[in-house]
Every structure is written in C-alpha cells, then in structure tokens.
mmCIF file as gemmi writes it, N, C-alpha and C atoms, coordinates in Angstrom:
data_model
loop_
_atom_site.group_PDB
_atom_site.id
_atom_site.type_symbol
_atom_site.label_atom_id
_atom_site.label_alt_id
_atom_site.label_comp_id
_atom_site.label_asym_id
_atom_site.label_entity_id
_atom_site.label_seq_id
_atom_site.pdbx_PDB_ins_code
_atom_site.Cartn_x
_atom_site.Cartn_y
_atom_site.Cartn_z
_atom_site.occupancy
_atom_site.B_iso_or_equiv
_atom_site.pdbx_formal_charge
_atom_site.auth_seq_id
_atom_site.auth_asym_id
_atom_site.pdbx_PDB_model_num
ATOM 1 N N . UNK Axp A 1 ? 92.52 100.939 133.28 1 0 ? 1 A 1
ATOM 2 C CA . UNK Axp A 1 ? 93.075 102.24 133.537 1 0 ? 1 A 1
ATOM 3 C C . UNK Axp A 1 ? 93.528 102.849 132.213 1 0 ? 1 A 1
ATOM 4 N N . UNK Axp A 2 ? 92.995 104.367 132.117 1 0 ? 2 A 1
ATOM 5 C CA . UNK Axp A 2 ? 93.595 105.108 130.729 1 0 ? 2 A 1
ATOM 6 C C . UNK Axp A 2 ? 94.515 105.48 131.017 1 0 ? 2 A 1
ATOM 7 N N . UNK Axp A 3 ? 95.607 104.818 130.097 1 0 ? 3 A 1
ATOM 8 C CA . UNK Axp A 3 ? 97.186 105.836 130.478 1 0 ? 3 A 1
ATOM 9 C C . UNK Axp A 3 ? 97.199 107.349 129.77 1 0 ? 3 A 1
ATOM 10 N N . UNK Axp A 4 ? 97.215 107.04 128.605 1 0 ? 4 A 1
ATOM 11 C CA . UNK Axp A 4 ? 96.645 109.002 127.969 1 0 ? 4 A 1
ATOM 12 C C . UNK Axp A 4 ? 98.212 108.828 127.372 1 0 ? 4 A 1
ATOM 13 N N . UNK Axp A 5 ? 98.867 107.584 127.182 1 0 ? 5 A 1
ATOM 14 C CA . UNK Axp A 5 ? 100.263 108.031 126.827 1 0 ? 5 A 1
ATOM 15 C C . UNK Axp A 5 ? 100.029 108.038 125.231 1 0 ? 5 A 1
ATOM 16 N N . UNK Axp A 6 ? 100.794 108.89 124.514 1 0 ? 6 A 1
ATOM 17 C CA . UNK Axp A 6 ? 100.341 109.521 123.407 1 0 ? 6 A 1
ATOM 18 C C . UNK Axp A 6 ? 101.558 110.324 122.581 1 0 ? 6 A 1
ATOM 19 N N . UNK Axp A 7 ? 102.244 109.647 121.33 1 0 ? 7 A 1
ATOM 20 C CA . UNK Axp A 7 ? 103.152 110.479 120.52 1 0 ? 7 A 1
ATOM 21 C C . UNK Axp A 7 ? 102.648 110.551 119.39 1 0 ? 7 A 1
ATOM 22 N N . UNK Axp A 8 ? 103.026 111.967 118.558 1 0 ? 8 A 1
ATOM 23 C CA . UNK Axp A 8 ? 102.162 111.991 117.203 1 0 ? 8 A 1
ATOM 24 C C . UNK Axp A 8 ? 103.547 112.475 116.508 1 0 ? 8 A 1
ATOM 25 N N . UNK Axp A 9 ? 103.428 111.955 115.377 1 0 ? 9 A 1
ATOM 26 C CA . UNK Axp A 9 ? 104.723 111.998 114.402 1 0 ? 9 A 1
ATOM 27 C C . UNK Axp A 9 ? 104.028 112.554 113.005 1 0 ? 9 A 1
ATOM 28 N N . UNK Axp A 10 ? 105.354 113.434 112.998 1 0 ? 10 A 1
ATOM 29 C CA . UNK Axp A 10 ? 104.964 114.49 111.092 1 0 ? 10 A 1
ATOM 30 C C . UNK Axp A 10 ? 105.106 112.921 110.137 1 0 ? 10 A 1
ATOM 31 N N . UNK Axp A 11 ? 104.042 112.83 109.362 1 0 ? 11 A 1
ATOM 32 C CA . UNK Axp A 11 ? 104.495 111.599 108.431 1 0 ? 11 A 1
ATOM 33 C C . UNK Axp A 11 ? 104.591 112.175 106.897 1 0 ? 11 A 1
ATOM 34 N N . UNK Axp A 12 ? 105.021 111.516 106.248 1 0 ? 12 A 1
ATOM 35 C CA . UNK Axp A 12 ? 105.167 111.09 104.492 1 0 ? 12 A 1
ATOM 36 C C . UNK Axp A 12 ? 105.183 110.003 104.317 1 0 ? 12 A 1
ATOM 37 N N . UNK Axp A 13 ? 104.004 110.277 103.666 1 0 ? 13 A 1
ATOM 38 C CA . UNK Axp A 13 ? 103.365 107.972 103.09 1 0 ? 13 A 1
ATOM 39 C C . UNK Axp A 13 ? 102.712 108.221 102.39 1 0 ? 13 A 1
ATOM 40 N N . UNK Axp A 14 ? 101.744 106.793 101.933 1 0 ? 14 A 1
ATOM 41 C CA . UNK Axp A 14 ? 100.521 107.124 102.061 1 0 ? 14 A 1
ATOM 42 C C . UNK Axp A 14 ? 99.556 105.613 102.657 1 0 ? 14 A 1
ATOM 43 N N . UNK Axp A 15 ? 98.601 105.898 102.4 1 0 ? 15 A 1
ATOM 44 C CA . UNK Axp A 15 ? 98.027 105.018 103.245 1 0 ? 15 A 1
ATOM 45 C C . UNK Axp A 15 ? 96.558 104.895 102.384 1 0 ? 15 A 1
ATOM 46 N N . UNK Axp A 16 ? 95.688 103.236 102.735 1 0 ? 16 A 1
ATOM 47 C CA . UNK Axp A 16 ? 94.966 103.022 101.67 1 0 ? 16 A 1
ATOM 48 C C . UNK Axp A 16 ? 93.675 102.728 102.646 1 0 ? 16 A 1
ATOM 49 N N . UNK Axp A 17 ? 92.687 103.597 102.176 1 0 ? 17 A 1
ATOM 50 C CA . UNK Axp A 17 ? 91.549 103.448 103.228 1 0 ? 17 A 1
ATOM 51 C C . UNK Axp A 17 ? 90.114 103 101.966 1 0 ? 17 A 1
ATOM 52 N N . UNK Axp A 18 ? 89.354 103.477 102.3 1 0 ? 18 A 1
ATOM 53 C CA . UNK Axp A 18 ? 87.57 102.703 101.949 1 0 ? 18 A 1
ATOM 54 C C . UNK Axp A 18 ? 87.985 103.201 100.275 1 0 ? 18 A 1
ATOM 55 N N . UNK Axp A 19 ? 88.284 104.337 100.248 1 0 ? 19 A 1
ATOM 56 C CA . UNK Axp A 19 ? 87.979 105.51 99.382 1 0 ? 19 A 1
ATOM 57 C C . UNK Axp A 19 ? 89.171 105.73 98.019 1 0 ? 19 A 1
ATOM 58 N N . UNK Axp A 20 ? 90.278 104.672 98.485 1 0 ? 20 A 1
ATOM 59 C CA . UNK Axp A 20 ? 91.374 104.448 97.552 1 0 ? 20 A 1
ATOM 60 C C . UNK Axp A 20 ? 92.755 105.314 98.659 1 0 ? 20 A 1
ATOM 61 N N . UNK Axp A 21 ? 93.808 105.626 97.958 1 0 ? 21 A 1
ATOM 62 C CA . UNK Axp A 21 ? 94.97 105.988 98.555 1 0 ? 21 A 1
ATOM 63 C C . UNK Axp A 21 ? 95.113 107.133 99.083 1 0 ? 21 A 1
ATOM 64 N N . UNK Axp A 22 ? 95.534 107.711 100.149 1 0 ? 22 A 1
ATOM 65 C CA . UNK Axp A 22 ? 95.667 109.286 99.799 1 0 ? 22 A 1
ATOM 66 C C . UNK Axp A 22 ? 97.05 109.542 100.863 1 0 ? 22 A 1
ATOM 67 N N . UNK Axp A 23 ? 97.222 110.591 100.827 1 0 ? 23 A 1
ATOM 68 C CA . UNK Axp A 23 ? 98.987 110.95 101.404 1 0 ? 23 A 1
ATOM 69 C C . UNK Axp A 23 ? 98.635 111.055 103.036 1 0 ? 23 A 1
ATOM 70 N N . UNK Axp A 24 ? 99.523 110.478 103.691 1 0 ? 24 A 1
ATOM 71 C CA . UNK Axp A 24 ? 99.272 110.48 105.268 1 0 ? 24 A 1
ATOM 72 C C . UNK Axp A 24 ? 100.355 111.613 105.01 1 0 ? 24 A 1
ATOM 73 N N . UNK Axp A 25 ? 99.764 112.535 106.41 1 0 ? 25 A 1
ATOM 74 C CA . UNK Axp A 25 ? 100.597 113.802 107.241 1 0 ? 25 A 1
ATOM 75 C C . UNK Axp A 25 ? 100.905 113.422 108.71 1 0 ? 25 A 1
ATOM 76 N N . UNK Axp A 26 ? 100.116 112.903 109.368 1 0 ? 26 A 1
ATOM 77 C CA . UNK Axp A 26 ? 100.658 112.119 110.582 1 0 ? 26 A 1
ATOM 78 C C . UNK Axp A 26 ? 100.088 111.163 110.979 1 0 ? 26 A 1
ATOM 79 N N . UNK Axp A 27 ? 100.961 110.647 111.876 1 0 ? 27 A 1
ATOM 80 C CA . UNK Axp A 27 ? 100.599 109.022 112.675 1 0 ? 27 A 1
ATOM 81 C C . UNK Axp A 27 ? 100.554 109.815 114.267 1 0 ? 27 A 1
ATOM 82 N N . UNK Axp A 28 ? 99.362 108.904 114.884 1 0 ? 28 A 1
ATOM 83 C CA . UNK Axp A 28 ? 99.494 109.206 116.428 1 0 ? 28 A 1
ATOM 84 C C . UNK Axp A 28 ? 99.391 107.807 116.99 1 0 ? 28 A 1
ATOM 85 N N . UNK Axp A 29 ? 100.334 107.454 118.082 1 0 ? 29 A 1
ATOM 86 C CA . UNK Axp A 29 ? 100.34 106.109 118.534 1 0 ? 29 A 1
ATOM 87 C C . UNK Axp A 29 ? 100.168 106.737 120.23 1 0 ? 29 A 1
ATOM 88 N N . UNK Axp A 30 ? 99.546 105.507 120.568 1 0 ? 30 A 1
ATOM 89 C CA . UNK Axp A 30 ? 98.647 105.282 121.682 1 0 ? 30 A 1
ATOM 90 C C . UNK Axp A 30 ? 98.71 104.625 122.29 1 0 ? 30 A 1
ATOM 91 N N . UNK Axp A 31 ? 98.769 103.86 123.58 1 0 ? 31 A 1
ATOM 92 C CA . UNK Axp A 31 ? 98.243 103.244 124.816 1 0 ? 31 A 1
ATOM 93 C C . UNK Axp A 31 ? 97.365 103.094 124.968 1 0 ? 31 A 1
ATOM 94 N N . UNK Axp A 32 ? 95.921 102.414 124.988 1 0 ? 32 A 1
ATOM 95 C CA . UNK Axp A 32 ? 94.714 102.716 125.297 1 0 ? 32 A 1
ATOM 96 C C . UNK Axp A 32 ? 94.024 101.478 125.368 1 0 ? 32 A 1
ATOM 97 N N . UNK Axp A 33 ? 92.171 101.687 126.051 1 0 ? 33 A 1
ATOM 98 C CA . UNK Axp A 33 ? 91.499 100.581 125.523 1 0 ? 33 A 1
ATOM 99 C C . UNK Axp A 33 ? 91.316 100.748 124.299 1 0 ? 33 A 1
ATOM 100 N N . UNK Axp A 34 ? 90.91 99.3 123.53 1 0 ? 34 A 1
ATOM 101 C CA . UNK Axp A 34 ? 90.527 99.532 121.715 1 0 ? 34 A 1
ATOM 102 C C . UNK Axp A 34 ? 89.342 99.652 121.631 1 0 ? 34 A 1
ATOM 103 N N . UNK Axp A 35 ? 88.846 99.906 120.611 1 0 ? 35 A 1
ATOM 104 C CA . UNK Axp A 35 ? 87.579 99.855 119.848 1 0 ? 35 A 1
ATOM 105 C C . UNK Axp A 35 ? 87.137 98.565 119.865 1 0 ? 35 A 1
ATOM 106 N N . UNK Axp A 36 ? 88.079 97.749 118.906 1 0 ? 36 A 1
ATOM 107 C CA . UNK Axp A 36 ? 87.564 96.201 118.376 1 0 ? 36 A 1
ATOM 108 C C . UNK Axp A 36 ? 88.045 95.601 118.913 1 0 ? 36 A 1
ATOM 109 N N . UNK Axp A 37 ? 89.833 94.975 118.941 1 0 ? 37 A 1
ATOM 110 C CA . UNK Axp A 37 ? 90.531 94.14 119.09 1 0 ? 37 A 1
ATOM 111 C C . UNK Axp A 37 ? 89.944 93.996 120.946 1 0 ? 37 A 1
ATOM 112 N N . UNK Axp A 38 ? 90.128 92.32 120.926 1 0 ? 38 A 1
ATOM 113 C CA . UNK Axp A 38 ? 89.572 91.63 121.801 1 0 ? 38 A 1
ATOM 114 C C . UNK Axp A 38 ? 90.93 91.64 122.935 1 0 ? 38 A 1
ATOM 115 N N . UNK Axp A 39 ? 91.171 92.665 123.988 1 0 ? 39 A 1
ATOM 116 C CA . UNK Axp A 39 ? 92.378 93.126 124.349 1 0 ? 39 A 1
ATOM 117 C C . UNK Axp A 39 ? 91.902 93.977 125.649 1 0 ? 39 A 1
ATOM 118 N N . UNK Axp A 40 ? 92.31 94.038 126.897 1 0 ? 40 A 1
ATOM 119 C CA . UNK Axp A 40 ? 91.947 95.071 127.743 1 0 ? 40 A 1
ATOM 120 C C . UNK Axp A 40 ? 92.218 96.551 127.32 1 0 ? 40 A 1
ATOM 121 N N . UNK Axp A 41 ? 94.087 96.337 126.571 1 0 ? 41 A 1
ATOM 122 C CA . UNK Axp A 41 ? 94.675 97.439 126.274 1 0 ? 41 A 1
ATOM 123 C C . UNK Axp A 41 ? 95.21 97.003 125.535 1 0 ? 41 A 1
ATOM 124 N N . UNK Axp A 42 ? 95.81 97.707 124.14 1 0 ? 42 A 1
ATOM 125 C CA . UNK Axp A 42 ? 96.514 98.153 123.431 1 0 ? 42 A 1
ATOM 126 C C . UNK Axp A 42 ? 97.101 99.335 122.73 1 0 ? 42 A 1
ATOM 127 N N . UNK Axp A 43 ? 98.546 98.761 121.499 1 0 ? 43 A 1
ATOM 128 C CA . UNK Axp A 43 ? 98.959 99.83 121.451 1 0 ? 43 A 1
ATOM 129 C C . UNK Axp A 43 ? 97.91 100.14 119.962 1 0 ? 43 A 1
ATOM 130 N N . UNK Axp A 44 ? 98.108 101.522 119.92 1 0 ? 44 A 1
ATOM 131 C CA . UNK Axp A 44 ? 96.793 101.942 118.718 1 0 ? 44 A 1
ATOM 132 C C . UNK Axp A 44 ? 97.825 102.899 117.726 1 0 ? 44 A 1
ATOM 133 N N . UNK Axp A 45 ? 97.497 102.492 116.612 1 0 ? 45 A 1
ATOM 134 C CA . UNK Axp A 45 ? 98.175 103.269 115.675 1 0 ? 45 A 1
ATOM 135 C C . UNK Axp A 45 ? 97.35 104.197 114.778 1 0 ? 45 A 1
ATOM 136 N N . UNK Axp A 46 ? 97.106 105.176 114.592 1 0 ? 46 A 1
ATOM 137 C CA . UNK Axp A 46 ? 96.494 106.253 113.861 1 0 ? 46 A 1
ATOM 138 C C . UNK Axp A 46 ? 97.139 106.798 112.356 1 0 ? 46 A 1
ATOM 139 N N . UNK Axp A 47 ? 96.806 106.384 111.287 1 0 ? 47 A 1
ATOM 140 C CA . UNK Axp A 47 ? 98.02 107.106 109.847 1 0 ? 47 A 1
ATOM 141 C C . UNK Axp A 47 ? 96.719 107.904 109.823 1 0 ? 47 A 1
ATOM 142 N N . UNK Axp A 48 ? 97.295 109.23 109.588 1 0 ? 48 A 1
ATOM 143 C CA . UNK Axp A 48 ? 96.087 110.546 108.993 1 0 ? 48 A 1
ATOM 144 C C . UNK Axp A 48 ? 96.262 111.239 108.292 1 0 ? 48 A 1
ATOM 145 N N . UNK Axp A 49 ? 95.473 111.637 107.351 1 0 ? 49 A 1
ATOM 146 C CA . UNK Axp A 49 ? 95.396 113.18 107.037 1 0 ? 49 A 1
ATOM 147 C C . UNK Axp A 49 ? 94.272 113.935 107.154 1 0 ? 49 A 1
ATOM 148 N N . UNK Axp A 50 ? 94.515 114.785 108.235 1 0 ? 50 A 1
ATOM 149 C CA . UNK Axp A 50 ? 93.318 115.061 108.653 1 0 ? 50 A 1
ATOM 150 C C . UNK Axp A 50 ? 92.753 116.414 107.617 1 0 ? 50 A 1
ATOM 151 N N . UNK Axp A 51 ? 93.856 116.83 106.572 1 0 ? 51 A 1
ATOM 152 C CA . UNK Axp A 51 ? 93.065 117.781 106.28 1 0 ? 51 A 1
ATOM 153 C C . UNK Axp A 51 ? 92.055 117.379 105.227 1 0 ? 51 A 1
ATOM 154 N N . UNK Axp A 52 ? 92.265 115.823 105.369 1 0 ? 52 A 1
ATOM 155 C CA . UNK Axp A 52 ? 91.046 115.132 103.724 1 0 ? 52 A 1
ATOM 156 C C . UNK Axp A 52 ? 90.144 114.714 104.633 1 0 ? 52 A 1
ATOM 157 N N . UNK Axp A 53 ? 89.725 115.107 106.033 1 0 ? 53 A 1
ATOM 158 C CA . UNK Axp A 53 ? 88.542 114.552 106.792 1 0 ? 53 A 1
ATOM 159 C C . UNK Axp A 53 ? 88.613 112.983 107.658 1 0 ? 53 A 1
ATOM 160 N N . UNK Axp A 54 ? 87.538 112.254 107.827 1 0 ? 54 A 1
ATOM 161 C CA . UNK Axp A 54 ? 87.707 111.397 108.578 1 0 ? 54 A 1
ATOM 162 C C . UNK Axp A 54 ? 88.03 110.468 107.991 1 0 ? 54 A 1
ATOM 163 N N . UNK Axp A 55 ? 87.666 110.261 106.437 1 0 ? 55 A 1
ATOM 164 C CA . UNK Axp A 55 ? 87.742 108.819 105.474 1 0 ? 55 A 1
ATOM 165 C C . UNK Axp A 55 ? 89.292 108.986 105.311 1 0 ? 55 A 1
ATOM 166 N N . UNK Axp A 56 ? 90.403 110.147 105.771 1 0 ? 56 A 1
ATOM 167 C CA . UNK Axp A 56 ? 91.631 109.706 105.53 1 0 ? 56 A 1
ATOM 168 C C . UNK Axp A 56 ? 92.08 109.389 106.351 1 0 ? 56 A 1
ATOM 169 N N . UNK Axp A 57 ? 91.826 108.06 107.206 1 0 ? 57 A 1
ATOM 170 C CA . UNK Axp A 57 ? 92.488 107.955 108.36 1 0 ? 57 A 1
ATOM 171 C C . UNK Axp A 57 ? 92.794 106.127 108.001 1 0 ? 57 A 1
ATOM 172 N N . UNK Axp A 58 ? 94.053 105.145 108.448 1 0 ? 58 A 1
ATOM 173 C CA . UNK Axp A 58 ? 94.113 104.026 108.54 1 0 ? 58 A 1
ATOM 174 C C . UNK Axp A 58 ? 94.453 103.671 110.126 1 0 ? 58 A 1
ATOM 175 N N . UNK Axp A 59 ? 93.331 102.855 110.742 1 0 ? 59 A 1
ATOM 176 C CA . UNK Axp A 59 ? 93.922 102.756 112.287 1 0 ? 59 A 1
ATOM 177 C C . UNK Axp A 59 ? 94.138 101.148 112.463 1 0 ? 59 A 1
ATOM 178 N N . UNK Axp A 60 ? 95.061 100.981 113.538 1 0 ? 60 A 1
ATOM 179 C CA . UNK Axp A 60 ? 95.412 100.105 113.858 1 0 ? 60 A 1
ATOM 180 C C . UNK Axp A 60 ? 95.523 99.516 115.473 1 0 ? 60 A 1
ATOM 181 N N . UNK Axp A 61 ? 94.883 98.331 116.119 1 0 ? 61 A 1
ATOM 182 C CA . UNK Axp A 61 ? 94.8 97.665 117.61 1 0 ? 61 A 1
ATOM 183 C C . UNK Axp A 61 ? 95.918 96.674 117.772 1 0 ? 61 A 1
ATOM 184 N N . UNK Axp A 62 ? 96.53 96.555 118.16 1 0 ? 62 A 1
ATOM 185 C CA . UNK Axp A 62 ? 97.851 95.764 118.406 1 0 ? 62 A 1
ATOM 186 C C . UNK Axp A 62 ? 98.46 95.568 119.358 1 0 ? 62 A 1
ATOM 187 N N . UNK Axp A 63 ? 98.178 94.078 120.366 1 0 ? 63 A 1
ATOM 188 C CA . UNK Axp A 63 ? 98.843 93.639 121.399 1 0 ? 63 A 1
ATOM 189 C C . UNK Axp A 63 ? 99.849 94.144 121.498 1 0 ? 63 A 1
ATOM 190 N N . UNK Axp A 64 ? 100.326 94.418 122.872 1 0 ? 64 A 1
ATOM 191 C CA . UNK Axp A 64 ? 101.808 94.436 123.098 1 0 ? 64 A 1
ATOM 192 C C . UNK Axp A 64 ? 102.678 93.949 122.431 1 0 ? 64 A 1
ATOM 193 N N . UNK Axp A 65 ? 102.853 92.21 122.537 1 0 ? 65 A 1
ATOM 194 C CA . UNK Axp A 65 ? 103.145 91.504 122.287 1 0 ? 65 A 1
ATOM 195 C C . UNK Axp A 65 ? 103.58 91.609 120.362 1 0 ? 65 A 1
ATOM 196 N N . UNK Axp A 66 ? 102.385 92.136 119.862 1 0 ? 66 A 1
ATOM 197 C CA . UNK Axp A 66 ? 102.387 92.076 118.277 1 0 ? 66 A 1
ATOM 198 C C . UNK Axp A 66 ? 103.145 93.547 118.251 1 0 ? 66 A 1
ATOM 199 N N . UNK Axp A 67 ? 102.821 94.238 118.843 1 0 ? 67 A 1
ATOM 200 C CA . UNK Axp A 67 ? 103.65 96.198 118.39 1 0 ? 67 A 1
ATOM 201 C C . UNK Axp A 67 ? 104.859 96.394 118.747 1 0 ? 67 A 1
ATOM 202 N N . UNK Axp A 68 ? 105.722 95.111 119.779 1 0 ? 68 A 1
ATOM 203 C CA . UNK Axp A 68 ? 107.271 95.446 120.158 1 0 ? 68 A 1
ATOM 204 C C . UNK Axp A 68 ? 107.56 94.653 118.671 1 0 ? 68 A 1
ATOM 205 N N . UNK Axp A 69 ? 106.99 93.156 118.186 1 0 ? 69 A 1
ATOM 206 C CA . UNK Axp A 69 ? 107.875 92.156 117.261 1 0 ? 69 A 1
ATOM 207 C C . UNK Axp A 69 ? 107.426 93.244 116.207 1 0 ? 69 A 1
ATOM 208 N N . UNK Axp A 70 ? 106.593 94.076 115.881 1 0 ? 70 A 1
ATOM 209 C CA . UNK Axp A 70 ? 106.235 94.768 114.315 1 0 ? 70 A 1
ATOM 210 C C . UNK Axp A 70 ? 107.309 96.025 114.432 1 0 ? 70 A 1
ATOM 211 N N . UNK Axp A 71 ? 107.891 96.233 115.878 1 0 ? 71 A 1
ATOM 212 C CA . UNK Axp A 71 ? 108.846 97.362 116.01 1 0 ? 71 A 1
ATOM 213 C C . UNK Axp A 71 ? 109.922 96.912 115.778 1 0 ? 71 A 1
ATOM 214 N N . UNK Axp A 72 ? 110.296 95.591 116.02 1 0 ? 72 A 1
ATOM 215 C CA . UNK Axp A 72 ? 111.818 94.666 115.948 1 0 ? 72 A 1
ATOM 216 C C . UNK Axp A 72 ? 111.732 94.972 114.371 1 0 ? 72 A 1
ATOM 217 N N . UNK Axp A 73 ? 110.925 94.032 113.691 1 0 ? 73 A 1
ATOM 218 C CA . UNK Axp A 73 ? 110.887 93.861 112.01 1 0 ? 73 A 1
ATOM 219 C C . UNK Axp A 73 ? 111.362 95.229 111.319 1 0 ? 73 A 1
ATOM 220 N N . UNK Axp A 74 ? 110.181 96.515 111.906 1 0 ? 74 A 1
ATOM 221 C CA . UNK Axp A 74 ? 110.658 97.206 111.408 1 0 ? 74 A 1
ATOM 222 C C . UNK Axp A 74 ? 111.977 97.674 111.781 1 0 ? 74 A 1
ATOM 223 N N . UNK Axp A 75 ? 112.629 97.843 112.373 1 0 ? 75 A 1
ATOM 224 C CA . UNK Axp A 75 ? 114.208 98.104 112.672 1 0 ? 75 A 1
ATOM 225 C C . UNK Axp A 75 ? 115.28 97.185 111.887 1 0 ? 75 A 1
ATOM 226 N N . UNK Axp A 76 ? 114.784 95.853 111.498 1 0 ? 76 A 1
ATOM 227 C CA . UNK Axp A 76 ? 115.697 95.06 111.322 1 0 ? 76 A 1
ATOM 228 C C . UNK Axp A 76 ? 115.815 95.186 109.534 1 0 ? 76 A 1
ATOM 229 N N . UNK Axp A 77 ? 114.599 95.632 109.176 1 0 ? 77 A 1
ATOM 230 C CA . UNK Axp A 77 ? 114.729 95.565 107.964 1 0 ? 77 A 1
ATOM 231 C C . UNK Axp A 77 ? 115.047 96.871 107.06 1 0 ? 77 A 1
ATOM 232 N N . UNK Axp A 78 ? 114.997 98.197 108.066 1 0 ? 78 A 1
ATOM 233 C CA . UNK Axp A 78 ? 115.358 99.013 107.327 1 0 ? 78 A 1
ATOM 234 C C . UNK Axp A 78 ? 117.05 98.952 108.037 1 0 ? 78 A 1
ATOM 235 N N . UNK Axp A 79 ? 117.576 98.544 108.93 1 0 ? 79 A 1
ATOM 236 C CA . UNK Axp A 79 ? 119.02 97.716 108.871 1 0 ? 79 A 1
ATOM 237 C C . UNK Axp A 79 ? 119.644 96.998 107.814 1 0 ? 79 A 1
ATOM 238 N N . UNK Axp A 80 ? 118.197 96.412 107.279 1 0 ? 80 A 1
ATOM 239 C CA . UNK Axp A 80 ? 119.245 95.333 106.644 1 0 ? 80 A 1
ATOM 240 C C . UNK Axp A 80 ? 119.735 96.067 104.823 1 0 ? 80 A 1
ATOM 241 N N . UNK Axp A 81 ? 118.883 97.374 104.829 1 0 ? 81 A 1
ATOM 242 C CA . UNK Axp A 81 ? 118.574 98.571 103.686 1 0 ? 81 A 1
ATOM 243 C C . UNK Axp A 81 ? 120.633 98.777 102.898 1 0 ? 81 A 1
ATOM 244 N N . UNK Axp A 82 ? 120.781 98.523 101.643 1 0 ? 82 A 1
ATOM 245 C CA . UNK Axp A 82 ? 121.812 98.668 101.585 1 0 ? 82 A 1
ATOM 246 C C . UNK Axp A 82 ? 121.774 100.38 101.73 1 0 ? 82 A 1
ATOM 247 N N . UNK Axp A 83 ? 123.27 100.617 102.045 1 0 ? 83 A 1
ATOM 248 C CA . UNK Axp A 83 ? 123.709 102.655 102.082 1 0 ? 83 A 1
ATOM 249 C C . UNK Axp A 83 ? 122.774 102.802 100.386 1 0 ? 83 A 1
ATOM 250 N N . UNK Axp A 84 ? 122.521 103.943 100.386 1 0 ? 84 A 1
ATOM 251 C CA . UNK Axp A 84 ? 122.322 104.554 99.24 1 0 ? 84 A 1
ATOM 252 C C . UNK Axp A 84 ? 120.83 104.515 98.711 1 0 ? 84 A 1
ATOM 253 N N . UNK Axp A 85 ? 120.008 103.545 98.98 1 0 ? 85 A 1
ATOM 254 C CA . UNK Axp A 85 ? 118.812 103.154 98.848 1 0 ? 85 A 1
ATOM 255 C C . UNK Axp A 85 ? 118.079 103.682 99.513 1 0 ? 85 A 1
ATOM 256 N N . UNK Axp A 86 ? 118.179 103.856 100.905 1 0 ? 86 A 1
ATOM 257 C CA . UNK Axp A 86 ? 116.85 104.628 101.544 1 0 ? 86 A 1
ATOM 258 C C . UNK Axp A 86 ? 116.801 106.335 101.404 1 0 ? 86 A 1
C-alpha cells in the first residue's frame, strides 16, 4: 500500500553526488516502496537541488527500524552540541 505521506524541508548543506559537491536547497522525506533497498516499505530521504538538475540530488532507503535510531543519533548529538557552537 502507497501511503503518499510526504514532508519537504527548506535545506542548507551540501551534499556529495557522482559529479562532486554542490549546495542542497531541500530534503523531501517519504513513506514509500523503494527503488533498491530489499524492503516492502521504507522511509526515503531525498537532499536536492533541483535548480542544478537531476545529478544534484543524494537519495536515501532506510528501514524503519534504521530512520527512527538515525533520528535518535541525530537528536542526541546535536544535544550533546556545547551553547555557542551550533
């Protein structure tokens, strides 16, 4: 079943694809079946800039299981960020 559930976030990064580095403008994360990953469903991560075309894109397939603990990490470690640094 396609859920269609779907948030897209303004980004500042950058992100490193075939072609070397270039500046991500947004991420869209997903619910879905994948492409590759060997998975009925996962969560799908999209870094883009779409105004450099398709080669600026980094995507990502990620169990449940792997996209809540990569959501913990990330929380815990920009927690653990002293004041003043981020």
């Amino acid at each position: 079943m396609c859920t269609y559930i779907t948030a897209k976030v303004d980004t500042e990064g950058s992100g490193k694809g075939a072609e070397g580095w270039f500046p991500l403008t947004e991420t869209t994360v997903y619910f879905d079946h994948p492409v590759h990953a060997s998975a009925d469903h996962t969560l799908n991560i999209d870094f883009r800039n779409p105004e450099r075309g398709a080669g600026a894109r980094v995507a990502v397939e990620l169990t449940a299981e792997t996209a809540r603990a990569l959501a913990q990490a990330i929380l815990e470690t920009l927690d653990a960020v002293p004041e003043g640094v981020a």
